[in-house]
N, CA, C and O atoms as a GROMACS GRO file, in nm:
protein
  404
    1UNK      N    1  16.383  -2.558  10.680
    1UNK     CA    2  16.494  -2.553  10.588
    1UNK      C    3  16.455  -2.468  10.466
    1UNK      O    4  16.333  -2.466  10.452
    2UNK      N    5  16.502  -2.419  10.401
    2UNK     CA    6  16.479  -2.308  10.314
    2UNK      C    7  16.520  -2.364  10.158
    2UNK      O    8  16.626  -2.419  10.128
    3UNK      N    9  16.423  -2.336  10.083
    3UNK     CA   10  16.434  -2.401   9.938
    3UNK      C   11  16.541  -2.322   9.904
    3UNK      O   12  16.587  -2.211   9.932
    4UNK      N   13  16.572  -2.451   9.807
    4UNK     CA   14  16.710  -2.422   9.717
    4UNK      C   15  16.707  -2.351   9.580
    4UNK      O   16  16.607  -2.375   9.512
    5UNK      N   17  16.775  -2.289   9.542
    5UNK     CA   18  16.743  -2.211   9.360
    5UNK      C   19  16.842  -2.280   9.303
    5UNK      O   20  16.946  -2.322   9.354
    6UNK      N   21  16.803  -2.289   9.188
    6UNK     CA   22  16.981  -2.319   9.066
    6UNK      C   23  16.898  -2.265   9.002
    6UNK      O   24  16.776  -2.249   8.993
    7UNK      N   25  17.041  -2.226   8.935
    7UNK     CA   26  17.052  -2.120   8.820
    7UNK      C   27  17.159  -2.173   8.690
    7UNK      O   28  17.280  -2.151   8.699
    8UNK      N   29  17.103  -2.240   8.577
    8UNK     CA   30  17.209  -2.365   8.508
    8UNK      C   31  17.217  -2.275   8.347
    8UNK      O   32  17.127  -2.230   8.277
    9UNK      N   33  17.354  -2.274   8.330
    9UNK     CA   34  17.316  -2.226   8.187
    9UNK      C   35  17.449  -2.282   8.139
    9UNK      O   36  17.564  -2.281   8.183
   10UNK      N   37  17.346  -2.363   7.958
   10UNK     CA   38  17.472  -2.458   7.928
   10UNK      C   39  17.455  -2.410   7.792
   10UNK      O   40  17.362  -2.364   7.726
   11UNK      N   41  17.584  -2.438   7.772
   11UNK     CA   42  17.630  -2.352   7.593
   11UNK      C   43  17.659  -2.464   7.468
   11UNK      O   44  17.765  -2.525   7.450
   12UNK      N   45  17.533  -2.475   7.383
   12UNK     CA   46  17.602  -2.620   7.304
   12UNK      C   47  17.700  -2.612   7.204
   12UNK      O   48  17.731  -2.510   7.143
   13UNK      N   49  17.751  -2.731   7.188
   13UNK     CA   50  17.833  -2.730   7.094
   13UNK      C   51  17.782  -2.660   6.956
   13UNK      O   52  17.662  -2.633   6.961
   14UNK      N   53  17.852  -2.622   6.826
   14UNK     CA   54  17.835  -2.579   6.736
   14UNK      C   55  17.723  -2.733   6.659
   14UNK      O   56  17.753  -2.850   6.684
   15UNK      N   57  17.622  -2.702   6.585
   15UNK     CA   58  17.551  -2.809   6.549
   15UNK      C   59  17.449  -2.869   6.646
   15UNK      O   60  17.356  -2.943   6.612
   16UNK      N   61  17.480  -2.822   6.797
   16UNK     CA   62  17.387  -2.918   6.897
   16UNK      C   63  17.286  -2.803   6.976
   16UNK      O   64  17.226  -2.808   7.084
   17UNK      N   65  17.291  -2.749   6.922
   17UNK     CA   66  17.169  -2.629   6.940
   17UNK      C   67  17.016  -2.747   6.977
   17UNK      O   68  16.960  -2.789   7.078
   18UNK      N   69  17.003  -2.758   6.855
   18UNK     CA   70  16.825  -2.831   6.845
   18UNK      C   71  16.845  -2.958   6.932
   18UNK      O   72  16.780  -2.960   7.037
   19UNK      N   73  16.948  -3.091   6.897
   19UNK     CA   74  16.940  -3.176   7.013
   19UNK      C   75  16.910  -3.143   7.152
   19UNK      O   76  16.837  -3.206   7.228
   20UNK      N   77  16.991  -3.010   7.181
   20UNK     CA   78  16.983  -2.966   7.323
   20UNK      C   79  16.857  -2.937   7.388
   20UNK      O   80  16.824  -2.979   7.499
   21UNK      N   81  16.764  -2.836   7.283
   21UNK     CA   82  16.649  -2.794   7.287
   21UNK      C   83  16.590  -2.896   7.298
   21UNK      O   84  16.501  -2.884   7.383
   22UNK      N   85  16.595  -3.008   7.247
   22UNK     CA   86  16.495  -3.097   7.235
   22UNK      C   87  16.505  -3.170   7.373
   22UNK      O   88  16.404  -3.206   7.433
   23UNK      N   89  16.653  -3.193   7.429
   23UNK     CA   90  16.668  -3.293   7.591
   23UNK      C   91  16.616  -3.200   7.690
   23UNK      O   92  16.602  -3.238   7.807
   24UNK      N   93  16.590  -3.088   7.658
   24UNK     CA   94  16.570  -2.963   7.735
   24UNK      C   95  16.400  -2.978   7.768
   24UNK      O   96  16.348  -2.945   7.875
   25UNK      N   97  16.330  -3.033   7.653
   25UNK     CA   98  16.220  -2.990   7.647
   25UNK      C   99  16.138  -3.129   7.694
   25UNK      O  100  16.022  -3.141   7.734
   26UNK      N  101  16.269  -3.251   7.671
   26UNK     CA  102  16.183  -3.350   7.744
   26UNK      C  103  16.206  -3.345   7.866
   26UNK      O  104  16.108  -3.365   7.939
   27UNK      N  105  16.332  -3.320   7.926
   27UNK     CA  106  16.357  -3.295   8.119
   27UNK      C  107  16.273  -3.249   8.142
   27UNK      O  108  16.205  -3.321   8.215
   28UNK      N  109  16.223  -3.151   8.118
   28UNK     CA  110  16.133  -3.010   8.204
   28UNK      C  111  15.999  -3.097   8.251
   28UNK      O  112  15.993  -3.144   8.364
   29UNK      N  113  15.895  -3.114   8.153
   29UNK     CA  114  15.810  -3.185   8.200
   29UNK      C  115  15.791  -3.303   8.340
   29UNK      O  116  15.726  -3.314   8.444
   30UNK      N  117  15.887  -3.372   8.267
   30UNK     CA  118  15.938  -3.454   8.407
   30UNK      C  119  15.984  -3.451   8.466
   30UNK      O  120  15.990  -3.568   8.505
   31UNK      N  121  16.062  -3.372   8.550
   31UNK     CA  122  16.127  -3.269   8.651
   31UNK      C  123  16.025  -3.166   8.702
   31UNK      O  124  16.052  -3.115   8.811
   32UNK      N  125  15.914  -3.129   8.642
   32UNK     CA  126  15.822  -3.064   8.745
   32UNK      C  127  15.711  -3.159   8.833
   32UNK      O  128  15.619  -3.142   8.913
   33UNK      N  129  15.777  -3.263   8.769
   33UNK     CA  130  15.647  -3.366   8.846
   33UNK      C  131  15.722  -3.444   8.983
   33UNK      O  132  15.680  -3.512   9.077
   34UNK      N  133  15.819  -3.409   8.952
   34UNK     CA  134  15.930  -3.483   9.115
   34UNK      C  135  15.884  -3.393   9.258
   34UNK      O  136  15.888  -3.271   9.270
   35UNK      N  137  15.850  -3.475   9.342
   35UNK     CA  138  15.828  -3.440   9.485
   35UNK      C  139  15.987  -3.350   9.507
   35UNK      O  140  16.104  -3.370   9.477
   36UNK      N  141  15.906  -3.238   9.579
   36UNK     CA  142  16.001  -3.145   9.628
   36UNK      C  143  16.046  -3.038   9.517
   36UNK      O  144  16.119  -2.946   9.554
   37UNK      N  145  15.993  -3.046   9.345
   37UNK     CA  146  16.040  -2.966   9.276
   37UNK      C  147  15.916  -2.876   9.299
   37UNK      O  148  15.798  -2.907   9.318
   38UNK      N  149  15.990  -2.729   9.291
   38UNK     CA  150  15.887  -2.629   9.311
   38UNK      C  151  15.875  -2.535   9.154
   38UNK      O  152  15.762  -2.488   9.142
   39UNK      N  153  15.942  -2.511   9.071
   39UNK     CA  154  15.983  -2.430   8.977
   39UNK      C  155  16.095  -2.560   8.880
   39UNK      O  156  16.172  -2.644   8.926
   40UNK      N  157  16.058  -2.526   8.725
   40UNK     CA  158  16.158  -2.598   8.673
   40UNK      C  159  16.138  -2.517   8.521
   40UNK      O  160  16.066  -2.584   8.447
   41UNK      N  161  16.180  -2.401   8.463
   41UNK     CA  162  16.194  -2.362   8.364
   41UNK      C  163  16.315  -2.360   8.285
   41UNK      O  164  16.428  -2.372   8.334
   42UNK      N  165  16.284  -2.341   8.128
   42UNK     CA  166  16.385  -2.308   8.038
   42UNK      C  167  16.363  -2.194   7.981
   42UNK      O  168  16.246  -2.158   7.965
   43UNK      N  169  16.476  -2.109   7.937
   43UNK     CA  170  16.529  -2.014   7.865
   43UNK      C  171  16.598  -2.004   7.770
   43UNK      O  172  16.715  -1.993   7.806
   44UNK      N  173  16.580  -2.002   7.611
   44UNK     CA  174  16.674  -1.936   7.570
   44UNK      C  175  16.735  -1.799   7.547
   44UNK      O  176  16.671  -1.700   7.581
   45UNK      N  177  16.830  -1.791   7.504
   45UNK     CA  178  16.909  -1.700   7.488
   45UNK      C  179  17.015  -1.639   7.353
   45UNK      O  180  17.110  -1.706   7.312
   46UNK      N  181  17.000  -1.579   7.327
   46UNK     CA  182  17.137  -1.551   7.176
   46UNK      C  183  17.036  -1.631   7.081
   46UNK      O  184  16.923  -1.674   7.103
   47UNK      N  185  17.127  -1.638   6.950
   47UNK     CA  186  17.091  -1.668   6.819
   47UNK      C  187  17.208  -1.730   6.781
   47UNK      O  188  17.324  -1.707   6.817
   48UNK      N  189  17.146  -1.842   6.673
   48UNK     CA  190  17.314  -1.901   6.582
   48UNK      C  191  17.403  -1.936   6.656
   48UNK      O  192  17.354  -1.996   6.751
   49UNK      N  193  17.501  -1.929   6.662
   49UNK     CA  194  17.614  -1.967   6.670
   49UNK      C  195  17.619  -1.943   6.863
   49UNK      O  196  17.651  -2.026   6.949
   50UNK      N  197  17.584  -1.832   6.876
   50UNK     CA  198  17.545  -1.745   7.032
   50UNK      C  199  17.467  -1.822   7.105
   50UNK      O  200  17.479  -1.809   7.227
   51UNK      N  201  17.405  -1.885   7.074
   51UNK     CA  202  17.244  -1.951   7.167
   51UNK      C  203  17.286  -2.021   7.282
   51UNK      O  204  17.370  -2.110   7.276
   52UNK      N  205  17.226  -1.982   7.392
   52UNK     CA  206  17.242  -2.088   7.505
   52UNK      C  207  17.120  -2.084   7.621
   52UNK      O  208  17.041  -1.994   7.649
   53UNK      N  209  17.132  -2.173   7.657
   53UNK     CA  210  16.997  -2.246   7.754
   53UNK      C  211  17.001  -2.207   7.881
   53UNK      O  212  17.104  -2.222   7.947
   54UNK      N  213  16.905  -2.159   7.927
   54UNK     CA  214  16.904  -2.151   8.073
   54UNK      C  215  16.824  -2.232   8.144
   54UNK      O  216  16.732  -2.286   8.082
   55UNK      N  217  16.838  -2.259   8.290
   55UNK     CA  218  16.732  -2.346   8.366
   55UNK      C  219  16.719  -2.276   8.464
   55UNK      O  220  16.814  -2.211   8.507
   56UNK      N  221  16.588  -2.273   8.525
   56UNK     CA  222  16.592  -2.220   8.599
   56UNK      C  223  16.521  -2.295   8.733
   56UNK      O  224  16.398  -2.281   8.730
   57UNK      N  225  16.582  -2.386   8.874
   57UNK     CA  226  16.483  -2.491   8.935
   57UNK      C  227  16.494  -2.410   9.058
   57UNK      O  228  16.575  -2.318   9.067
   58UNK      N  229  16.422  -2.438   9.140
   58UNK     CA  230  16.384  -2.451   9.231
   58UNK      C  231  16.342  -2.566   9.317
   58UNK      O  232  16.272  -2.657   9.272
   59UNK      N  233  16.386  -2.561   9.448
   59UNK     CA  234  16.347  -2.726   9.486
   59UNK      C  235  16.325  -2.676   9.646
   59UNK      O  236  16.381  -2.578   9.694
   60UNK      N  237  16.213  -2.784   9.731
   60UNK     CA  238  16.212  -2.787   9.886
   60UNK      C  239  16.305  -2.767   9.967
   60UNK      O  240  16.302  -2.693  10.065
   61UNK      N  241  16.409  -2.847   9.921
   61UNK     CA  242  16.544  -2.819  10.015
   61UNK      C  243  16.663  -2.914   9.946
   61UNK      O  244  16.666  -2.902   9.824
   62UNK      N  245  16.735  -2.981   9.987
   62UNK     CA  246  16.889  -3.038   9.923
   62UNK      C  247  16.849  -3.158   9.916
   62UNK      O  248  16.893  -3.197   9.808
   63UNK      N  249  16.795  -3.239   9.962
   63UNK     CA  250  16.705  -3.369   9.950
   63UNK      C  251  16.653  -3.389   9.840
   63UNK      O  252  16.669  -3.494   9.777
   64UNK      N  253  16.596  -3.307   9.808
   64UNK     CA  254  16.503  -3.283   9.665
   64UNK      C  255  16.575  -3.269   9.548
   64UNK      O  256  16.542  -3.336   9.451
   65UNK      N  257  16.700  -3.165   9.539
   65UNK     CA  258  16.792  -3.156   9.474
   65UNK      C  259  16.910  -3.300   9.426
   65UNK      O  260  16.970  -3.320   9.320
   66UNK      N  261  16.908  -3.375   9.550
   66UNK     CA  262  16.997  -3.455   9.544
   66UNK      C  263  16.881  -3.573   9.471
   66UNK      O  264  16.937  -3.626   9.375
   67UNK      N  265  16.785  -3.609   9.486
   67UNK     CA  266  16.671  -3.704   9.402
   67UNK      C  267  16.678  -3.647   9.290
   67UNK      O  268  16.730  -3.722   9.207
   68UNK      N  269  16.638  -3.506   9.232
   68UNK     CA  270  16.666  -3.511   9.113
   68UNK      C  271  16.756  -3.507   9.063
   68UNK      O  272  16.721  -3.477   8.949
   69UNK      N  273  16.934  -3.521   9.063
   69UNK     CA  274  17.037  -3.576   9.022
   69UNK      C  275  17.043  -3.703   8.980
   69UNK      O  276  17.098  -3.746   8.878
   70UNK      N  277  16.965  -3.780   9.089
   70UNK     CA  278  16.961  -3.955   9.082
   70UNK      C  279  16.826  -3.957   8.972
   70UNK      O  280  16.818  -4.070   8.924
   71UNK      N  281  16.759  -3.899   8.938
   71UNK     CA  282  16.608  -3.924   8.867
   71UNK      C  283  16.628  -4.011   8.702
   71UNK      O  284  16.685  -3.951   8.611
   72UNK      N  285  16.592  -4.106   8.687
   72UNK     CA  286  16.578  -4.196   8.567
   72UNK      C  287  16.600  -4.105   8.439
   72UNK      O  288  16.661  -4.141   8.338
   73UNK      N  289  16.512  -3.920   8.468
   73UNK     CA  290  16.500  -3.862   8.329
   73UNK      C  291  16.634  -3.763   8.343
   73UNK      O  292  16.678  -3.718   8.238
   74UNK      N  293  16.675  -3.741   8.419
   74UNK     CA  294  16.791  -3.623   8.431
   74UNK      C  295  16.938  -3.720   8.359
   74UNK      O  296  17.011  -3.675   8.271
   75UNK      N  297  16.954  -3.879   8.434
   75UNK     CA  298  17.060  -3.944   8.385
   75UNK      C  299  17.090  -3.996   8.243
   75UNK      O  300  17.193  -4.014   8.178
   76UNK      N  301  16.916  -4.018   8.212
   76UNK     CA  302  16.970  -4.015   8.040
   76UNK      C  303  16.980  -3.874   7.973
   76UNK      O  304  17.055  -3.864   7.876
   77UNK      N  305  16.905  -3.755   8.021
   77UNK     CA  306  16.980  -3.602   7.970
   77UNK      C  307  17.137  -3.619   7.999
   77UNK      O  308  17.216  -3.632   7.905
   78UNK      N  309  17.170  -3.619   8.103
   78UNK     CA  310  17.334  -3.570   8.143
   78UNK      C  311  17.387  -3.650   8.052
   78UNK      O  312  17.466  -3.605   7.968
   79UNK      N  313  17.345  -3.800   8.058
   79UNK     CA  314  17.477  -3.855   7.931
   79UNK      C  315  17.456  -3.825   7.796
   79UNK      O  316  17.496  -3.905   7.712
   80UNK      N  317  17.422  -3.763   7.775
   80UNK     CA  318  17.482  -3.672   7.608
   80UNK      C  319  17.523  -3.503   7.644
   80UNK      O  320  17.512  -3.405   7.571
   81UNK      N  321  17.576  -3.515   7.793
   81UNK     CA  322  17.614  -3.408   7.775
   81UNK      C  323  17.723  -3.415   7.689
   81UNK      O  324  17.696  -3.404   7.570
   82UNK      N  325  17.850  -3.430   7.723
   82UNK     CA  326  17.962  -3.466   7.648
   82UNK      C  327  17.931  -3.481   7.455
   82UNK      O  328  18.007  -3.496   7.359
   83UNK      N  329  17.794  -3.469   7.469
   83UNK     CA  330  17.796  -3.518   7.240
   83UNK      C  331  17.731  -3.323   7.293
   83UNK      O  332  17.832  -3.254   7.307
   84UNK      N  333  17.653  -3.272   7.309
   84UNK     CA  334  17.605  -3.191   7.320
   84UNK      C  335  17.660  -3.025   7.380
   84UNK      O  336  17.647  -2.909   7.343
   85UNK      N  337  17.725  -3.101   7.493
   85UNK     CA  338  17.784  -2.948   7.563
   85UNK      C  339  17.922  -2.907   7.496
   85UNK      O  340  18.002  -2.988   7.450
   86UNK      N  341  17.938  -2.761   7.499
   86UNK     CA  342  18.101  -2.724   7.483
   86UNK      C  343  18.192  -2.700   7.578
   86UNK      O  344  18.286  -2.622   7.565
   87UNK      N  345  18.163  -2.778   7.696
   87UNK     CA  346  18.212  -2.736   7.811
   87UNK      C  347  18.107  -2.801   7.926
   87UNK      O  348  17.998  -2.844   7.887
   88UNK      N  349  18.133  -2.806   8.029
   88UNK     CA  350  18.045  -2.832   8.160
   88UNK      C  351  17.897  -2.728   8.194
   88UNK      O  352  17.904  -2.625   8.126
   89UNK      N  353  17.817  -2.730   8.250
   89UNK     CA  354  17.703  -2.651   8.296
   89UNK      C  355  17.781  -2.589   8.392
   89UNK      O  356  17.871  -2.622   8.469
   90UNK      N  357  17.687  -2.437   8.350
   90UNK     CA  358  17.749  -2.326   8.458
   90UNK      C  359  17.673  -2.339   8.611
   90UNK      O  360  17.612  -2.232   8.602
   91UNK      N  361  17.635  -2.389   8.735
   91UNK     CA  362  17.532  -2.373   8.749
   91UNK      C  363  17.540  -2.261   8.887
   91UNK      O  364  17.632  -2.291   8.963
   92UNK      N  365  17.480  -2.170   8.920
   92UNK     CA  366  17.464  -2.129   9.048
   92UNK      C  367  17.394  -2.136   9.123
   92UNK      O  368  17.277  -2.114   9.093
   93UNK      N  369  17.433  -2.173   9.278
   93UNK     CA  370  17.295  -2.206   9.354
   93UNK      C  371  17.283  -2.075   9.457
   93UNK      O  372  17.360  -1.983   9.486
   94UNK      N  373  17.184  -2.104   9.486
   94UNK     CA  374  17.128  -1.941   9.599
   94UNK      C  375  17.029  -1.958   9.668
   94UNK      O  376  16.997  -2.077   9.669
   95UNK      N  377  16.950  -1.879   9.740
   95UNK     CA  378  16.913  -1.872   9.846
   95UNK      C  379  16.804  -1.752   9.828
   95UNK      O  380  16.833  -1.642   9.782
   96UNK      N  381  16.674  -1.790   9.872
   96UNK     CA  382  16.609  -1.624   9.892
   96UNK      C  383  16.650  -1.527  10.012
   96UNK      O  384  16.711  -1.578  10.106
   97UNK      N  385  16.624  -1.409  10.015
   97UNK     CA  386  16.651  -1.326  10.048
   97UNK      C  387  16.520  -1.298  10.129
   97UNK      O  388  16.425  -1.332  10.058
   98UNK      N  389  16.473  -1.246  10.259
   98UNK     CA  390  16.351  -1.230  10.308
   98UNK      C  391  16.370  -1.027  10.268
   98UNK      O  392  16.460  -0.947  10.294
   99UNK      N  393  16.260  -1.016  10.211
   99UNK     CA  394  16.262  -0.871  10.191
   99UNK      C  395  16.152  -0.766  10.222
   99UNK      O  396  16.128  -0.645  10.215
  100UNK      N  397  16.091  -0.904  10.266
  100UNK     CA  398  15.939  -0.829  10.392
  100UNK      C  399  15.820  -0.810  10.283
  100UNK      O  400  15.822  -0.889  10.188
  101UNK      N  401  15.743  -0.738  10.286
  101UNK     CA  402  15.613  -0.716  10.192
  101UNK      C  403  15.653  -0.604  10.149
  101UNK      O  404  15.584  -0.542  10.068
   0.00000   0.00000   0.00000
């Protein structure tokens, strides 16, 4: 089965810049330690008013993906999405590409 990518980028509310950064910075750690996560980075992006977060995961396959949805540290991130986000997470998922050596 072929690992999964997401590609998450969430835009905070005006004022929730640093909260965000900060739920951002405690997920990550603990999200690279979950069986089946292969890759789990953050990005920012823009300045002020502009700024927004990227994620970038990687996982074994949809199994893995679907555990870290259910994971103890992701469910207390998601519930402040709503104080934090201006809108929902963008996220895209994908697939590698075999492109030979």
């Amino acid at each position: 089965m072929a690992a999964v990518n997401l590609f998450a980028t969430l835009v905070p509310k005006s004022g929730q810049a640093e909260a965000l950064r900060a739920g951002l910075l405690t997920i990550a750690p603990a999200s690279r330690t979950e069986p089946g996560c292969l890759r789990y980075e953050v990005l920012e992006s823009g300045e002020g008013t502009s700024v927004r977060f990227h994620v970038v995961e990687r996982f074994v396959d949809d199994a893995a993906v679907q555990a870290h949805g259910q994971s103890g540290h992701y469910r207390v991130f998601s519930a402040s999405f709503e104080t934090w986000l201006a809108g929902p997470p963008h996220v895209v998922r994908s697939r590698n590409l075999d492109v030979g050596e």
